[in-house]
N, C-alpha and C positions, 0 to 999 in steps of 0.2 A: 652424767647425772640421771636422765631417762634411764638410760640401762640400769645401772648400779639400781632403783628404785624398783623396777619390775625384778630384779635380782632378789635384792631384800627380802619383798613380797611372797616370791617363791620360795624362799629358804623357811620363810616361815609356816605356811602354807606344806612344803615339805616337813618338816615336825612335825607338825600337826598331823598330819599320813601315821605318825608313827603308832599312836594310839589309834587308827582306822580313821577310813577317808570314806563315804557314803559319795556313787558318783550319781546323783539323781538324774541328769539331762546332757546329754553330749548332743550340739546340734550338728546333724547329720544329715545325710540323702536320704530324701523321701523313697521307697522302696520302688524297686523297677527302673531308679536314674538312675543314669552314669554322670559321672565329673561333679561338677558343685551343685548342688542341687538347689530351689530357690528358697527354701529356710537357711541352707548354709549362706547364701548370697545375702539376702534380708540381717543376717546375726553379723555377718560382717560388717556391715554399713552402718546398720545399729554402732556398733562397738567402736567402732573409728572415726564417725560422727560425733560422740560425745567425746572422745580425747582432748579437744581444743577446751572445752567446756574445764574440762580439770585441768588443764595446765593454767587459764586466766584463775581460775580457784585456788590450787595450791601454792601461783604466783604471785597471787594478792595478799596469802596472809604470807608467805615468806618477804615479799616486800617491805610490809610495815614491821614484822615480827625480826625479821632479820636486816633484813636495809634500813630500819627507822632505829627500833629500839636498842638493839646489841649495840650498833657502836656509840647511842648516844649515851647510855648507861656505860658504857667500856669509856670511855672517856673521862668521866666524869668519877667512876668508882670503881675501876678497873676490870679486865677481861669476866673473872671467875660471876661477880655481881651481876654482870651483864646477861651472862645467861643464863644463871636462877632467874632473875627477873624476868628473859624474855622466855625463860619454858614455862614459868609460872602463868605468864599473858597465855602462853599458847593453850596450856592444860585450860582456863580460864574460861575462854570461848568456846568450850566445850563441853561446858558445863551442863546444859540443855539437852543433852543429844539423850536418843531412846537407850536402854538395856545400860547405863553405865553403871560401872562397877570398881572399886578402889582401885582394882589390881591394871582395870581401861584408863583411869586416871594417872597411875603412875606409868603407863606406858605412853602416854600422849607426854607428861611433863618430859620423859627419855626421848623421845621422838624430837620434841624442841632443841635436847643437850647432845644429843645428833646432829640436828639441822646446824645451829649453833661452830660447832667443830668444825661439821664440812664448808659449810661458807667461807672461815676464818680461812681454813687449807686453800680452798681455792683464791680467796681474795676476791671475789665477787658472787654475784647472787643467782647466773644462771644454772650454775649445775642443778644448784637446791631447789629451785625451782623448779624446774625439770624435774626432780627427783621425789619428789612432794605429789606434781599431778602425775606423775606414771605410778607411783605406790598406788593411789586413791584408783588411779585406771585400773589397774591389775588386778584389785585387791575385789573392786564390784563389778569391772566389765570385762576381764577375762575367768575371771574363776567363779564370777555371779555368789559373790559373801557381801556379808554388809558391811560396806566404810563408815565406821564410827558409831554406829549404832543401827545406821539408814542404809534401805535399797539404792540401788542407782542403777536402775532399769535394764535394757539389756543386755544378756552376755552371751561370750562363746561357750559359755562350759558353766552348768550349774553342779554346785558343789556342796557335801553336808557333811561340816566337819565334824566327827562324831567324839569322843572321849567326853572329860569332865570341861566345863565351864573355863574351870581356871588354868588349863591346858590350851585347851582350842577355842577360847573366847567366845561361847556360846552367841549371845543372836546378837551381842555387841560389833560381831568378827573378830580376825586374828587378833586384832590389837589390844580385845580384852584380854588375852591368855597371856601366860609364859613363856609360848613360842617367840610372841612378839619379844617379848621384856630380852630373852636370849642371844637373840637376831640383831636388837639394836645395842645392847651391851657387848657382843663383837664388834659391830660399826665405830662403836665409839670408844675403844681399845685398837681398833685398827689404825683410825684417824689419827689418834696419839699417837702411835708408833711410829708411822708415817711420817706425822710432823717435828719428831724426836730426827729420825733418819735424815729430814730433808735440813735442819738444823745442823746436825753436827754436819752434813756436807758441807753447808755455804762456811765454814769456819775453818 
């Protein structure tokens, strides 16, 4: 789930290159060192230090959003009800955040009909969880873009996605553009497919 998350991120991240990638700050050796130099050191620690910080984050709302709500709604009004209602919760609490934009809303509700699948696949809540705080990791503290609207301080590699808005999700980040919307609409055709395969085996 970690991998798969910092996967996603890049893939969309890579689209978004497609229309030009602006690279503002690559942190490097200060001139005249050799090996890692102490800004590279410093950007490191930064960046791996706050990792745990997103995994309790992205683990808490998969917790309640996915450990709480899905199955109790799947139960009660079956799978499909379950997670409209629990991406609708997720787009929800989102609602607050800076720069948002129709096309960042419907990409957050896909984000949940994502989460949703993969959980179901795996049968429990760690992958997505995982997969939840490496997206948010990757997304502000390796490529230095903003998670959901917001900074999250700092990173190995500052990055300026350039193109239209509704491509590379202007100062929302990736997740306001189309990149995103592309990246989790395979996710979540993958997922099916996957769960179609792993079906007709067990039969």
């Amino acid at each position: 789930g970690f991998l798969l998350g910092v996967l996603m991120l890049g893939a969309s991240v890579g689209l978004a290159a497609i229309t030009g990638i602006d690279l503002q700050k690559v942190v490097d050796n200060p001139p005249g060192e050799a090996g890692l130099g102490t800004s590279m050191l410093l950007a490191l620690a930064g960046v791996f230090i706050v990792l745990p910080a997103w995994l309790v984050q992205g683990g808490a709302e998969e917790v309640f959003s996915r450990g709480f709500l899905l199955p109790i709604f799947g139960v009660r009004y079956g799978t499909p009800v379950a997670i409209l209602v629990t991406s609708l919760f997720f787009l929800t609490i989102h609602l607050f955040n800076d720069n948002l934009s129709p096309l960042a809303l419907f990409n957050l509700a896909l984000f949940g009909v994502f989460a949703c699948l993969y959980a179901l696949y795996e049968g429990s809540l760690w992958g997505v969880c995982a997969l939840h705080g490496s997206w948010n990791w990757a997304q502000g503290n390796l490529f230095g873009l903003s998670v959901s609207g917001s900074g999250a301080g700092s990173s190995l590699v500052s990055l300026q996605l350039s193109g239209p808005d509704w491509w590379a999700g202007g100062a929302f980040g990736p997740e306001g553009g189309l990149v995103v919307t592309l990246v989790l609409v395979i996710s979540c055709l993958w997922i099916l497919l996957a769960s179609r395969r792993r079906n007709r085996a067990d039969l």
